[in-house]
BAVO-133375 format. One record per residue (C-alpha): residue in one letter; x, y, z. Coordinates in Angstrom, 1 decimal. Each point is the difference from the previous one (the first is absolute). Example, Ala and Ser with C-alpha at 12.3 -4.5 7.8 and 13.67 -1.06 7.14 Angstrom:
  res      c1      c2      c3
    a    12.3    -4.5     7.8
    s     1.4     3.4    -0.7
# end
This chain:
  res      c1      c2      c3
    x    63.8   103.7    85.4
    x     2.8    -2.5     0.5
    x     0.3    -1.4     3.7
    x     3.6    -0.4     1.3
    x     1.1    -3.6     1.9
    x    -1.1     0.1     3.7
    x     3.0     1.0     1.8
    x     1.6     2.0    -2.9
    x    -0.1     4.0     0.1
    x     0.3     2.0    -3.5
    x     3.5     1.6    -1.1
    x    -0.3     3.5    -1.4
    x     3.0     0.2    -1.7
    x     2.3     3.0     1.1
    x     0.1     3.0    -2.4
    x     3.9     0.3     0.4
    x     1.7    -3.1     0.3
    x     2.7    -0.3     2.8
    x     3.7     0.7    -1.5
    x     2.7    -0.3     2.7
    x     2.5     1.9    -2.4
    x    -2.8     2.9    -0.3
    x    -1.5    -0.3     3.7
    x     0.0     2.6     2.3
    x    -1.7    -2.4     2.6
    x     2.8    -1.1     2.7
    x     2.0     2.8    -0.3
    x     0.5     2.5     2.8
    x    -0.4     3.4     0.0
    x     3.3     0.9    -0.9
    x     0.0    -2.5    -2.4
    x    -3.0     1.3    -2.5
    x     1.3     3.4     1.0
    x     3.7    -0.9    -1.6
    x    -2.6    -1.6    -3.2
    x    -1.5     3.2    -0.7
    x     3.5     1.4     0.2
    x     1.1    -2.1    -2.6
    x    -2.7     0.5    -3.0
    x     0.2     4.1     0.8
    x    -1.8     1.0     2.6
    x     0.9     3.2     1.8
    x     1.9    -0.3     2.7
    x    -2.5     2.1     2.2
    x    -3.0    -2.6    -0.9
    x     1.4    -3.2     0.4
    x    -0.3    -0.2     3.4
    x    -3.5     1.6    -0.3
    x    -0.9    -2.6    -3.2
    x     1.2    -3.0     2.0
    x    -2.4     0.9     3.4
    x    -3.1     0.4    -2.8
    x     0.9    -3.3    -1.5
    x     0.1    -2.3     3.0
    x    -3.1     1.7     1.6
    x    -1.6    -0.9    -3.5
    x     1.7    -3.4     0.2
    x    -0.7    -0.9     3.5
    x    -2.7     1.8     1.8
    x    -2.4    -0.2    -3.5
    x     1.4    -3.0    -1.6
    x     0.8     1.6    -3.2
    x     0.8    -2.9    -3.1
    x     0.5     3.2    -2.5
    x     1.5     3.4     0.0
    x    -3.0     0.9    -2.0
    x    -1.9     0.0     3.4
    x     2.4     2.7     1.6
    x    -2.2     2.8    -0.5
    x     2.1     2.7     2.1
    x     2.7    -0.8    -2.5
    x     0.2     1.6    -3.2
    x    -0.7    -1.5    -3.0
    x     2.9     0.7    -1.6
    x     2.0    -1.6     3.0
    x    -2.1    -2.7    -0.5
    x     0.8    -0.8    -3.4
    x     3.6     0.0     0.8
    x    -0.7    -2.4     3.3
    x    -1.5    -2.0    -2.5
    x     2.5    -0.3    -2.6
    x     2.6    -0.9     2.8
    x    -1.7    -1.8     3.0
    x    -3.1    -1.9     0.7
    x    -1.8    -0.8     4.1
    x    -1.8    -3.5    -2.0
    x    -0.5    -3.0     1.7
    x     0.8    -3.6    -1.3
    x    -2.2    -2.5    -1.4
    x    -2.0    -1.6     2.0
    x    -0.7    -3.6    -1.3
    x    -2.7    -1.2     3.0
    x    -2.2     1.6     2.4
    x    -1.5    -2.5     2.7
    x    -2.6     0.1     2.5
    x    -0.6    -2.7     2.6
    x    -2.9    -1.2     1.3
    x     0.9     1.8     3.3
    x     0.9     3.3    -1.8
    x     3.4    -0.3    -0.3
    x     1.5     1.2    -3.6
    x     3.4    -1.3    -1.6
    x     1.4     2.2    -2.9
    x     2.9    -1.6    -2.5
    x     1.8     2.7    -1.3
    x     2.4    -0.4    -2.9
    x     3.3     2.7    -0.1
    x     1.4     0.4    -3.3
    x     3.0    -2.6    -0.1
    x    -2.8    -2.0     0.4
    x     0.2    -0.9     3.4
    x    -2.6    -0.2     2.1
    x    -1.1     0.1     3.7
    x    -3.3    -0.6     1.9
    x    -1.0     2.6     3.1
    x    -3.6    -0.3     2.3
    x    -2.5     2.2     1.5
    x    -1.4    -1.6     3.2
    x    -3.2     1.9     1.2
    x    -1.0    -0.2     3.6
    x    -2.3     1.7     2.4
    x     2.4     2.7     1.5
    x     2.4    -0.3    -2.6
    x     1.4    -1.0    -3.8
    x     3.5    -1.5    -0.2
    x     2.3     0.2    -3.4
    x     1.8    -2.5    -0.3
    x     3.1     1.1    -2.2
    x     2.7    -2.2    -1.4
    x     3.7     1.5    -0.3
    x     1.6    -3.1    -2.4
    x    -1.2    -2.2    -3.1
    x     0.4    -3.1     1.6
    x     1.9    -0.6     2.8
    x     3.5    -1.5     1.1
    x    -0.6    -1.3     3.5
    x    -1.9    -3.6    -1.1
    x    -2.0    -0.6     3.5
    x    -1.5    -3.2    -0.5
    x    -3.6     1.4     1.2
    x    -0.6     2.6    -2.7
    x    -0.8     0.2    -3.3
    x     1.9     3.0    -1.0
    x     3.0    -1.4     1.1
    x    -0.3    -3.1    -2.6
    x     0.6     2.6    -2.7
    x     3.1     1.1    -0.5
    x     1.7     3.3     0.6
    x     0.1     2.2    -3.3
    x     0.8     3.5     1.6
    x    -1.1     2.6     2.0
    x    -2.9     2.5    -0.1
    x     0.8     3.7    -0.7
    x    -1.3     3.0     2.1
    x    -2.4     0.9    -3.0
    x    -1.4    -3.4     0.2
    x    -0.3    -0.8     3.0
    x    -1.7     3.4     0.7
    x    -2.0    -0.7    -3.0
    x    -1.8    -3.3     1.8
    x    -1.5     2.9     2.0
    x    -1.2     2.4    -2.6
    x    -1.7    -2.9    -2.1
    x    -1.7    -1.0     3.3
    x    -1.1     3.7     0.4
    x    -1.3     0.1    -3.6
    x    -2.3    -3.1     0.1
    x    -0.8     1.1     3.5
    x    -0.8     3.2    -1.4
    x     1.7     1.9     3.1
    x     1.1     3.1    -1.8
    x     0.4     2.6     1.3
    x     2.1    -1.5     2.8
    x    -2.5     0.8     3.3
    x     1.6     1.0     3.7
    x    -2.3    -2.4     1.3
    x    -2.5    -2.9    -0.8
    x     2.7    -1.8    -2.2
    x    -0.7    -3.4    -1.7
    x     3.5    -0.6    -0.4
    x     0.8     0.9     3.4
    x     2.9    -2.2     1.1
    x     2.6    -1.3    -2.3
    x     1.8    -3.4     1.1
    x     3.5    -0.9    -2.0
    x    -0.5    -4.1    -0.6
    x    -1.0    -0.8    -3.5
    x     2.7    -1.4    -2.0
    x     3.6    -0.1     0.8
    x     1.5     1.3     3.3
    x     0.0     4.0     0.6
    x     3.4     0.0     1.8
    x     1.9    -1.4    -3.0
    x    -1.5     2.9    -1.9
    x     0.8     2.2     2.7
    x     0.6     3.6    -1.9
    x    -2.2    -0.1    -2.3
    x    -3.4    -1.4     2.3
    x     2.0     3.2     2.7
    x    -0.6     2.1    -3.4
    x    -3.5    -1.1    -0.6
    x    -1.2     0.6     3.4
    x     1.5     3.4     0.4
    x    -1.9     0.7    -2.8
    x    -3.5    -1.8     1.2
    x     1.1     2.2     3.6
    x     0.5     3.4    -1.9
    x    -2.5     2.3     1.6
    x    -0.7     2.1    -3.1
    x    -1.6    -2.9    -1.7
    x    -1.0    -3.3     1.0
    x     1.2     0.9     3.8
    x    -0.5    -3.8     1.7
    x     1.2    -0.1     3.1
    x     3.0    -2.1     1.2
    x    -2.0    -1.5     2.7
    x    -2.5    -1.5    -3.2
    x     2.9    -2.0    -1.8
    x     1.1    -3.3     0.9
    x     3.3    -1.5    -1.5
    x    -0.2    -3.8     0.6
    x     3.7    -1.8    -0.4
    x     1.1    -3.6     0.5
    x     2.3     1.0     2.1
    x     3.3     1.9    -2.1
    x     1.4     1.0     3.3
    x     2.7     2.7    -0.9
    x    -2.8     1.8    -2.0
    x    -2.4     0.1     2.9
    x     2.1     2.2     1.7
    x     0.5     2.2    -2.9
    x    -3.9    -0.2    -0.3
    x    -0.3     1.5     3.5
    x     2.3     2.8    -0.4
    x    -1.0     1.0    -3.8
    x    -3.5    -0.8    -0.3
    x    -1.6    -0.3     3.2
    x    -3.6    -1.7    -1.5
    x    -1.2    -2.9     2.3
    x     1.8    -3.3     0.0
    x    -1.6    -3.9    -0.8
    x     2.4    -2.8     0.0
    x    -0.6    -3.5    -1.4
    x     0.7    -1.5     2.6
    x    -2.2    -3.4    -0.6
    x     2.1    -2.4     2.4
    x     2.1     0.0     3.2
    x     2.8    -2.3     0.2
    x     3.1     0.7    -3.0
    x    -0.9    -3.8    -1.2
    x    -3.1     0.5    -1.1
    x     0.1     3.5    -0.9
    x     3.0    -0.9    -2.4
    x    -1.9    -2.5    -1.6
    x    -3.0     1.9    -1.3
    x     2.1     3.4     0.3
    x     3.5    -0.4    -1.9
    x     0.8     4.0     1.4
    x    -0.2    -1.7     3.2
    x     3.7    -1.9    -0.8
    x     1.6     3.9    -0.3
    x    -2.0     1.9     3.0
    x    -1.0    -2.9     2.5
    x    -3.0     1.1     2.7
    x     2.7     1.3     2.4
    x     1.6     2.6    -2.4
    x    -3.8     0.8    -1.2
    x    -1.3     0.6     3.4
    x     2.8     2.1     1.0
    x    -1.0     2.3    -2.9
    x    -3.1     0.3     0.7
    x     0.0     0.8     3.2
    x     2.3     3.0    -1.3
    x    -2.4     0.9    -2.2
    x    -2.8     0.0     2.8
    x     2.4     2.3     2.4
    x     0.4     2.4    -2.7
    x    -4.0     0.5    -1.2
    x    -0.3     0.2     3.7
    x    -1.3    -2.9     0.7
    x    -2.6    -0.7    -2.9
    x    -1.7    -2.8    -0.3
    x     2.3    -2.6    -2.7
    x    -2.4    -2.3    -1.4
    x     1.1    -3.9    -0.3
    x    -1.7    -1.6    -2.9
    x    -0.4    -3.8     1.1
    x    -1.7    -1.8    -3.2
    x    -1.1    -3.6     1.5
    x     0.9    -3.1    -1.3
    x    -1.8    -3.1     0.6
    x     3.0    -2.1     2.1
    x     2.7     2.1    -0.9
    x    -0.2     3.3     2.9
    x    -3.4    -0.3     1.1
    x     0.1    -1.9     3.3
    x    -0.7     1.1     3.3
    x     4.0    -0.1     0.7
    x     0.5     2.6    -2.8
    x    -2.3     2.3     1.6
    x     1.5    -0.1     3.2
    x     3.3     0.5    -1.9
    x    -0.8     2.8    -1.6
    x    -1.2     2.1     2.7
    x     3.0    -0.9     2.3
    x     2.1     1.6    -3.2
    x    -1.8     2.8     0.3
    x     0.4     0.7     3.7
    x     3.3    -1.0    -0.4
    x     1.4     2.7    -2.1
    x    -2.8     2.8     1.5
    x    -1.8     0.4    -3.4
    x    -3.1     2.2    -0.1
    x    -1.9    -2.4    -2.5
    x    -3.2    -1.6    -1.0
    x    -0.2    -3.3    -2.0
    x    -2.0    -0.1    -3.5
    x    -1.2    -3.7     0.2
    x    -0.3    -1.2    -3.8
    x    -1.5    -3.1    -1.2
    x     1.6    -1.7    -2.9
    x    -1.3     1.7    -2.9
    x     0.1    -3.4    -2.9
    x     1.4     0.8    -3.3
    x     0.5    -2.6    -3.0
    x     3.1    -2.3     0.2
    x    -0.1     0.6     3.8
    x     1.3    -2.7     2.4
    x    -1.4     1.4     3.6
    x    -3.4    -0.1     1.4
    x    -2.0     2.3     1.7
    x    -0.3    -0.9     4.0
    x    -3.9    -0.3     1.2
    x    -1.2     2.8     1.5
    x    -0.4    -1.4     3.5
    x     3.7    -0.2    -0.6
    x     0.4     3.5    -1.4
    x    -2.1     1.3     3.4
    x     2.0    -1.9     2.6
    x     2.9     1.5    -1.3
    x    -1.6     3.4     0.0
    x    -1.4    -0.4     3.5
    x     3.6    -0.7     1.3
    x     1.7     2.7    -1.2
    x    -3.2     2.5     1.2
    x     0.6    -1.5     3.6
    x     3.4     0.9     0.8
    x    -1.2     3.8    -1.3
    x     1.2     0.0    -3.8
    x    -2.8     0.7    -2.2
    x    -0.3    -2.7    -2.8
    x    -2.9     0.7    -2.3
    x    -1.0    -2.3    -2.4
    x     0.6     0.6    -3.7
    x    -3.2     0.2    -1.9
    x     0.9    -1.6    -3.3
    x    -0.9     2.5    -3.0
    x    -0.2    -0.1    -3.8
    x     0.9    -3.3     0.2
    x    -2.3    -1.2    -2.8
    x     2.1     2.7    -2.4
    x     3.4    -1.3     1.3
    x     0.4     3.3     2.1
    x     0.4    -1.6     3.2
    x     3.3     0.4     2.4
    x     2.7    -2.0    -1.7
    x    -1.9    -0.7    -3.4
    x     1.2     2.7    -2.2
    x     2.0    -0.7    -3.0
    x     0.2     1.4    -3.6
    x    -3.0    -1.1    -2.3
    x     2.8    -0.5    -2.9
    x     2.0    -2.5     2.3
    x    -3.0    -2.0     1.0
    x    -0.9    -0.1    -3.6
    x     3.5    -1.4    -1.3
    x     0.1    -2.5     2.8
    x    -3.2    -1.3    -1.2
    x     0.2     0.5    -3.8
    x     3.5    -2.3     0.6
    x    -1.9    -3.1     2.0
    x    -2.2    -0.1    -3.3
# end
């Protein structure tokens, strides 16, 4: 029997290839409802057709209308010749040594975009990515060294969950017990310059008559696009993370170019809008550390005055530096990493400590980035 590479899952290859043209995947009710209108459907099934099709799609995970066995199979046949619910080709599966699993998946223009499964003890966090590449070139991450080629659809970006789901094998969708119980919006690219379709996608992932994740599960994590956090508060309502990774303008314009357009002032203001109107949940500040750029004791102290400044329910996610090839900062020591913690914790802002994970697969916060651009950077330094 032939053994696989440590750290490398097997592919079963889909039976339907993912066809955005074809796909009902990412399309509302309505929306595969007006479909079925158009290839001749009755106009008194189509609405009935549509609710069979996304409880096939979403609550069993359906890659083929030959598996809709309440649907005739002569409607099948004609779903067939028209549509398809595929997925796209996956071209890695990784598992780290800590559990973690990375998939590559490839969409058919070719593109392609890397998404995570974190497993934990009460919990297992998605990691979903909304853009191939990304445009806002923090210094820090290694996404952000490749350059923005466009934005995710709702069929792919929903699709990141349905592949994790398949290799997860968590079909049918359960009410409780999930693996993929909380979804967190900060792969590749930023979610809030994708705004309608990642609002698209997670009404979708919401929908109660499929996969049915609550609100309260999904975290969209932004650098900081200030007039789309407000938008995000009154049209999509999931919980809020911003990269916030440094407290005076100087610095965070330096490894945060956004910084320049939305300075911390304008930032803060939003989010403390966003806080009054989730009534008062918790905004999480992502803080990755940076050996003698923001990790002194002065930042700490900075940060939490911010904070209570502007009345922000929030906790701080303290991140150490997660390396990646080519990169120019350093990791602080983590007496460092702990005095900074311990700070925070004693004026009565939880700041948890990041446990780095999948970082042996390049899965770790900040090191995603295309397999295809990684290889073309290195195939040119030959």
């Amino acid at each position: 029997m032939k053994t696989l590479p440590l750290g490398v899952e097997p592919i079963v290859a889909p039976r339907i290839e993912f066809n955005e043209s074809r796909s009902l995947i990412g399309l509302t009710h309505d929306e595969v409802a007006q479909k079925l209108r158009e290839i001749g459907v009755p106009e008194k099934q189509c609405r009935m057709r549509a609710q069979q099709i996304w409880h096939w799609i979403y609550f069993r995970g359906a890659k083929s209308f030959d598996e809709m066995s309440n649907i005739s199979k002569e409607m099948r046949v004609k779903l067939n010749e028209h549509f398809d619910v595929g997925r796209p080709e996956i071209i890695e599966a990784l598992i780290s040594k800590d559990g973690t699993r990375k998939w590559l998946m490839k969409f058919p223009d070719g593109q392609e975009v890397e998404t995570v499964f974190i497993p934990e003890a009460d919990r297992g966090t998605l990691c979903i990515s909304s853009q191939v590449g990304c445009t806002l070139t923090c210094t820090f991450c290694h996404t952000g060294t490749q350059r923005l080629v466009r934005n995710l659809t709702p069929a792919e970006i929903v699709m990141q969950l349905l592949v994790a789901r398949d290799f997860l094998e968590e079909w049918p969708s359960p009410s409780e017990g999930r693996l993929v119980s909380t979804i967190v919006l900060m792969g590749m690219g930023e979610p809030l310059y994708n705004f309608e379709n990642v609002k698209k996608a997670m009404q979708i992932v919401m929908d109660d008559n499929g996969i049915n994740l609550s609100r309260r599960r999904i975290t969209l994590s932004t650098s900081g696009v200030v007039p789309e956090i407000y938008r995000c508060g009154e049209e999509m309502g999931v919980n809020l993370a911003i990269s916030f990774h440094a407290v005076d303008d100087e610095t965070r314009s330096k490894i945060m170019p956004i910084n320049n357009k939305y300075p911390i002032a304008e930032l803060l203001k939003a989010l403390q809008n966003y806080a009054g109107i989730k009534n008062s949940r918790k905004i999480t500040f992502e803080y990755i550390l940076l050996k003698d750029v923001n990790d002194s004791d002065e930042a700490a102290h900075k940060l939490v005055k911010l904070i209570k400044d502007y009345k922000i329910p929030a906790k701080v996610n303290l991140i150490p530096f997660n390396p990646w090839p080519g990169s120019t900062f350093e990791r602080p020591s983590k007496s460092r990493v702990a005095k900074f913690s311990d700070i925070i914790f004693s004026q009565g802002i939880s700041a948890p400590i990041r446990t780095t994970r999948g970082e042996d697969i390049l899965a770790a916060c900040g090191q995603l980035k295309s397999e295809s651009e990684k290889k073309r950077k290195y195939n040119k330094g030959l």
